[in-house]
C-alpha positions as CSV (number, residue, x, y, z in Angstrom):
1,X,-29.4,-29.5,-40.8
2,X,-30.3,-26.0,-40.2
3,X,-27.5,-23.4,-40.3
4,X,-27.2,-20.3,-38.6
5,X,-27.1,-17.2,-40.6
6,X,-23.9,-15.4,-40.4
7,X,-24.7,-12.7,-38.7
8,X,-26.6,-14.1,-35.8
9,X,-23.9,-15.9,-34.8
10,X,-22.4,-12.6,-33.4
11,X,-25.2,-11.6,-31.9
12,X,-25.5,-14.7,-30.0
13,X,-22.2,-14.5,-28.6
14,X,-22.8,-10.8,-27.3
15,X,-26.2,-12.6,-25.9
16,X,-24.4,-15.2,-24.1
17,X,-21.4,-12.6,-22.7
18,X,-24.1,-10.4,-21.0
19,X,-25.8,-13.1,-19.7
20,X,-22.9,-14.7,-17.8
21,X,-21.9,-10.8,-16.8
22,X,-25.2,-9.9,-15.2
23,X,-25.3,-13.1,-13.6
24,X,-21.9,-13.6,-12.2
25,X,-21.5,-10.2,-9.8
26,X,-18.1,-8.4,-9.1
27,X,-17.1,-8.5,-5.0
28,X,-18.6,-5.8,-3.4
29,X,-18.5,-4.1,0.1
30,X,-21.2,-2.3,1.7
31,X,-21.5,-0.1,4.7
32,X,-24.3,1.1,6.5
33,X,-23.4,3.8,9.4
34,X,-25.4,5.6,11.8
35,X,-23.1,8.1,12.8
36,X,-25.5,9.7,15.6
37,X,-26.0,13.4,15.0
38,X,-23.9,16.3,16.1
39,X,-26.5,17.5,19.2
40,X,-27.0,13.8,20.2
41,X,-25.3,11.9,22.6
42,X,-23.1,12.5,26.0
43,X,-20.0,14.1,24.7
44,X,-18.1,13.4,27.9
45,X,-18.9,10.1,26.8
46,X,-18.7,10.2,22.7
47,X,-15.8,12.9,22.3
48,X,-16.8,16.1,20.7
49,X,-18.5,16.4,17.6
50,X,-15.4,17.7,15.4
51,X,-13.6,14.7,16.5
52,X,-16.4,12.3,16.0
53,X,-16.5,13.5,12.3
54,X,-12.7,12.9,11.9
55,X,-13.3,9.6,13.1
56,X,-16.3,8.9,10.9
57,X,-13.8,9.7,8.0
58,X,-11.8,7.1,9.2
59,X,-14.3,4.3,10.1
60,X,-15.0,4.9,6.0
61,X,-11.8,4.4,5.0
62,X,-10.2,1.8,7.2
63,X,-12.8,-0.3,5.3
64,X,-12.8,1.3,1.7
65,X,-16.2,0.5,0.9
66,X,-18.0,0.9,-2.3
67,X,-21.9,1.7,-1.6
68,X,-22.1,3.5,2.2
69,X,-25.3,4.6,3.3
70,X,-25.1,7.0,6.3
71,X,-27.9,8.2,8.5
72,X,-28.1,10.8,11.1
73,X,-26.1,13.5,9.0
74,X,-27.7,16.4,9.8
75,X,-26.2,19.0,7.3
76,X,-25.4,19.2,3.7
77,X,-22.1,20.6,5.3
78,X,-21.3,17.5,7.2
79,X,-21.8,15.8,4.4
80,X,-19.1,17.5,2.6
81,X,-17.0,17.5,5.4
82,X,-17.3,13.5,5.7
83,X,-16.6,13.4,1.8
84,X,-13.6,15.6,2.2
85,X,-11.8,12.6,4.5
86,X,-12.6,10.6,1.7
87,X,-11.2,12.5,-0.9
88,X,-14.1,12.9,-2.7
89,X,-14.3,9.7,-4.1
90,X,-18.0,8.9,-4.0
91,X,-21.1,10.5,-5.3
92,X,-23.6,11.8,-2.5
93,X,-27.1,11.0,-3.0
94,X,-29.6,12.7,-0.3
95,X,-33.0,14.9,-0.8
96,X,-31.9,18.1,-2.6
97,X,-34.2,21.0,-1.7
98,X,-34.5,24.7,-3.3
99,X,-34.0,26.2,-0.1
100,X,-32.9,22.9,2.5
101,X,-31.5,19.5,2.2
102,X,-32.2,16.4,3.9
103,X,-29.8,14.4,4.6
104,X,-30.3,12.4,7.3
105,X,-30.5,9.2,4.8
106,X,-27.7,9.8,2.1
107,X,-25.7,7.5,0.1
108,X,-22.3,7.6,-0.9
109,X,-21.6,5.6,-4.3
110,X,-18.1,4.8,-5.6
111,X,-17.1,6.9,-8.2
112,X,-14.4,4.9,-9.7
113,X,-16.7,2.2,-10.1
114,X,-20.4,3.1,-10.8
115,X,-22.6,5.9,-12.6
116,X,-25.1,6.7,-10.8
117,X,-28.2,6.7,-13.7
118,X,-31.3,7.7,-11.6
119,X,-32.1,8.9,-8.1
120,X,-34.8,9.4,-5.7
121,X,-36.3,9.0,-2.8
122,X,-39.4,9.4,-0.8
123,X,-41.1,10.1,2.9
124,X,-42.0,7.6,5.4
125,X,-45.3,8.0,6.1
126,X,-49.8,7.7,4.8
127,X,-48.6,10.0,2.2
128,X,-44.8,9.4,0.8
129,X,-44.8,12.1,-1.9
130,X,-45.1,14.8,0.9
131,X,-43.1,16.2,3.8
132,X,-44.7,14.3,6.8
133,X,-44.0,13.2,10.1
134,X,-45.5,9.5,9.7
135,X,-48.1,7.6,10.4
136,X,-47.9,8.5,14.1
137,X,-46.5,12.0,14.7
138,X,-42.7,11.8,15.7
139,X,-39.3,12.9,13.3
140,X,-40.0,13.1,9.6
141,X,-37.9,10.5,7.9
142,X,-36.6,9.4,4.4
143,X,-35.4,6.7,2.3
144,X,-33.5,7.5,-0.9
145,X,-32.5,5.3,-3.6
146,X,-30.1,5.2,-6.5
147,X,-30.2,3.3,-9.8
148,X,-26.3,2.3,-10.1
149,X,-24.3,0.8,-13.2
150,X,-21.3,-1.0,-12.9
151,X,-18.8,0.8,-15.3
152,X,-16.6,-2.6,-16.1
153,X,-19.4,-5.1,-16.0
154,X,-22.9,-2.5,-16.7
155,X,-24.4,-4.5,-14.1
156,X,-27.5,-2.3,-12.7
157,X,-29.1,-2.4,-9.4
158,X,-30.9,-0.3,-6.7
159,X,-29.1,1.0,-4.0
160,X,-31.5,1.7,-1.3
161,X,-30.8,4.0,2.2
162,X,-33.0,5.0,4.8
163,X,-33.9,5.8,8.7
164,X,-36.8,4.5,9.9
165,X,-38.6,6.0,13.1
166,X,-38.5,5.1,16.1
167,X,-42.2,5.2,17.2
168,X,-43.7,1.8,17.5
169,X,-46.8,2.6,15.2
170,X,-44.4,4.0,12.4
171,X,-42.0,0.8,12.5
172,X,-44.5,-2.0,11.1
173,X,-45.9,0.5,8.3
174,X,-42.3,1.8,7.0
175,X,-41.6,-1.8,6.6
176,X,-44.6,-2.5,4.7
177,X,-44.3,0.8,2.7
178,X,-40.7,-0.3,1.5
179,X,-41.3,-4.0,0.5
180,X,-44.3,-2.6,-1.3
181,X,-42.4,0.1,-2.6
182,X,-39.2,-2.3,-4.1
183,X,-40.2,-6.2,-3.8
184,X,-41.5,-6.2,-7.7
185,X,-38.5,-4.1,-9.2
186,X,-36.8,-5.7,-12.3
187,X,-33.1,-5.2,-11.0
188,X,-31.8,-6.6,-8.0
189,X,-32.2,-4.3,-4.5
190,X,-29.5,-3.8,-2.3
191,X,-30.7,-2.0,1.2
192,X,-28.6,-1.0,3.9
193,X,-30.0,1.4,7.0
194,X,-30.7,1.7,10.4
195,X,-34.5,-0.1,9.9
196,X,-34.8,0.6,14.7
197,X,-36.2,-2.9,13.7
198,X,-34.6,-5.6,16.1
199,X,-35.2,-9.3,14.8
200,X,-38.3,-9.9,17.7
201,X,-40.4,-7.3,15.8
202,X,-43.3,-7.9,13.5
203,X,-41.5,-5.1,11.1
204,X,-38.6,-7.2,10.8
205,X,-40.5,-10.4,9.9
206,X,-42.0,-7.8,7.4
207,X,-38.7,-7.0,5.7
208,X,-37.0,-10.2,5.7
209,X,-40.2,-12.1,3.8
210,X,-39.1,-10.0,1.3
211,X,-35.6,-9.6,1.4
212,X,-32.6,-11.8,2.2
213,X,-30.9,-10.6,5.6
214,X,-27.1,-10.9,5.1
215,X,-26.5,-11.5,8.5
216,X,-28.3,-14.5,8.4
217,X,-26.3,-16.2,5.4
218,X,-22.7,-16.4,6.9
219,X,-22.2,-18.3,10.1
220,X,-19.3,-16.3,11.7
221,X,-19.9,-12.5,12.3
222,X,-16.7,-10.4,12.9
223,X,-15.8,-7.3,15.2
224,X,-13.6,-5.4,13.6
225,X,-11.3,-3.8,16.4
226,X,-8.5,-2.1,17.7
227,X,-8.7,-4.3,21.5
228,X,-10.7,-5.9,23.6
229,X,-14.1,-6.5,23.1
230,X,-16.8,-7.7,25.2
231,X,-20.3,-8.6,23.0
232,X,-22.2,-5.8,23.9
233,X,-19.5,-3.9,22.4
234,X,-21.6,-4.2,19.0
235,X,-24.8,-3.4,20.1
236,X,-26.6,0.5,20.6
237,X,-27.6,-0.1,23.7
238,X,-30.8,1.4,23.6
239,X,-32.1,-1.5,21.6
240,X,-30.9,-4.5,23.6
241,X,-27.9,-5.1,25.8
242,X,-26.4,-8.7,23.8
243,X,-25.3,-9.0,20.3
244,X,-26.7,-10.2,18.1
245,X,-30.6,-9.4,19.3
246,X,-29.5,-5.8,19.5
247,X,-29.3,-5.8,15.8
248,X,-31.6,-2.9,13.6
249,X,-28.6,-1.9,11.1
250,X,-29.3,-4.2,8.7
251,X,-27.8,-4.5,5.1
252,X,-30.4,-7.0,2.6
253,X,-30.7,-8.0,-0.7
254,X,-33.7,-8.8,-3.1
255,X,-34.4,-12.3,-3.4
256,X,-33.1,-12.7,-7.1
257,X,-30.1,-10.8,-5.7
258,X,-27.0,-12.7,-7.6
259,X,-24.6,-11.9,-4.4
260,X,-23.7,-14.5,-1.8
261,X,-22.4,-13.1,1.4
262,X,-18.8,-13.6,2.5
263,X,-18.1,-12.0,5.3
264,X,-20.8,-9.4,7.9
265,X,-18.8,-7.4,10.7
266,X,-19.5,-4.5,12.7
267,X,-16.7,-1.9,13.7
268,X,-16.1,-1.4,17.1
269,X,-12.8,0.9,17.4
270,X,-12.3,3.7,20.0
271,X,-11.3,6.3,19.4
272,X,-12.9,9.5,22.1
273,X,-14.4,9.8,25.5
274,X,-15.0,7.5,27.7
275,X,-17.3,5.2,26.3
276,X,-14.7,5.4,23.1
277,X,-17.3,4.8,20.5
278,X,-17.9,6.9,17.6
279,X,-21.5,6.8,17.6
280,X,-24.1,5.0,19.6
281,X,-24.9,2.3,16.9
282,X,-21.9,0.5,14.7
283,X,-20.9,0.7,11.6
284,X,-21.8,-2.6,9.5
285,X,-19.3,-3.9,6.9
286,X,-20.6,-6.9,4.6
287,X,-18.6,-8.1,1.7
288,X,-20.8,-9.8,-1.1
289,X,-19.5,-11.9,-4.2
């Protein structure tokens, strides 16, 4: 019989714990809020700006969330302002700039709980390295991304946020330009944005054959609310007028993703005007394990 030399025998054991910690993940929650910007809207409908941020703040924190990724933040300054009703307990990620910042996709990471060890991001468009306005003129729009570490477990993964265009001819190629972009990485992807990609659409199909939707693993999906609802109460309108076909906030994982989905929700609280919601499209709230 062979026997093991003494000092491998600790090395196999630290083997053995990091294998069964990278592979069993910690409970996580992840939002993904478009929070409509401060010029858009009907604010006899929405409530005014200043008391649509306050009420952002609170959408946040009624849920606690660990990863958040926002779009539709306009302003470095919102940004702060938003992190201030939070108590500045999350790291920002957005496109820093010498002069401006973009921040329309930006994502807020818990500090408690992660480092943040890289960051980046990139254009949506022919030419991603560059400030363009996609493949078919319309807004110029950004993902970023975020190598995270978890500080109890060191657990790494990619944290991925973004707002795709609207424009039809720009919805099919972002898709394409994002599974290209993340569907080899060797650590597990976790996206969450507002994709404008409703589950009819070829760009959808696009996404999901690479990525697992977590709105399709759980059964039940929740409203999270403060009275009645009717269905279309978690739906942007603009998209489609029953829930769930209305969907394009989508949080997904990578295939070899070790989470399983517990629970997926959207918020629908009121809080101003007369339509009561905070923004035109819902915050989603989905709980892995």
């Amino acid at each position: 019989m062979k026997i093991i030399p003494r000092l491998i025998v600790p090395a196999l054991v630290a083997f053995t714990t990091l294998f069964a910690h990278s592979s069993e993940a910690k409970p996580l929650r992840v939002m993904t809020f478009n929070t409509m910007c401060d010029f858009c809207g009907n604010k006899k409908e929405t409530g005014k700006f200043k008391d649509r941020l306050k009420a952002i703040g609170d959408t946040i924190n009624r849920h606690n969330p660990d990863l958040i990724s926002l779009q539709e933040v306009r302003t470095l300054r919102q940004v702060k302002k938003i992190q201030s009703y939070l108590k500045d307990q999350y790291t920002a990620v957005y496109a820093r700039g010498k002069i401006l910042h973009y921040t329309d996709a930006t994502l807020l990471i818990r500090k408690s709980r992660f480092n943040v060890l890289q960051d980046g991001g990139f254009w949506l468009g022919p030419n991603p390295k560059n400030w363009i306005f996609g493949w078919k003129i319309a807004y110029p729009r950004r993902l970023e991304w975020a190598d995270v570490q978890d500080k109890e477990t060191g657990e790494q993964f990619k944290f991925v946020g973004s707002h795709f265009d609207n424009a039809t001819k720009n919805k099919e190629p972002t898709a394409k330009l994002v599974t290209n972009t993340f569907k080899d990485s060797k650590i597990p992807v976790l996206f969450g944005g507002d994709t404008n990609l409703w589950p009819v659409l070829n760009g959808y199909s696009v996404l999901t054959d690479t990525f697992r939707d977590s709105f399709q693993e759980v059964s039940e999906h929740r409203y999270y609310s403060n009275g009645p609802t009717i269905n279309s109460d978690g739906c942007n309108l603009h998209k489609a007028e029953v829930f769930p076909d209305c969907r394009v906030d989508h949080v997904l994982m990578s295939r070899h993703a070790p989470w399983k989905v517990k629970t997926w929700g959207v918020d629908t609280y009121k809080y101003y005007g007369t339509l009561g919601f905070v923004s035109d499209h819902r915050a989603v709230i989905v709980d892995l394990e």
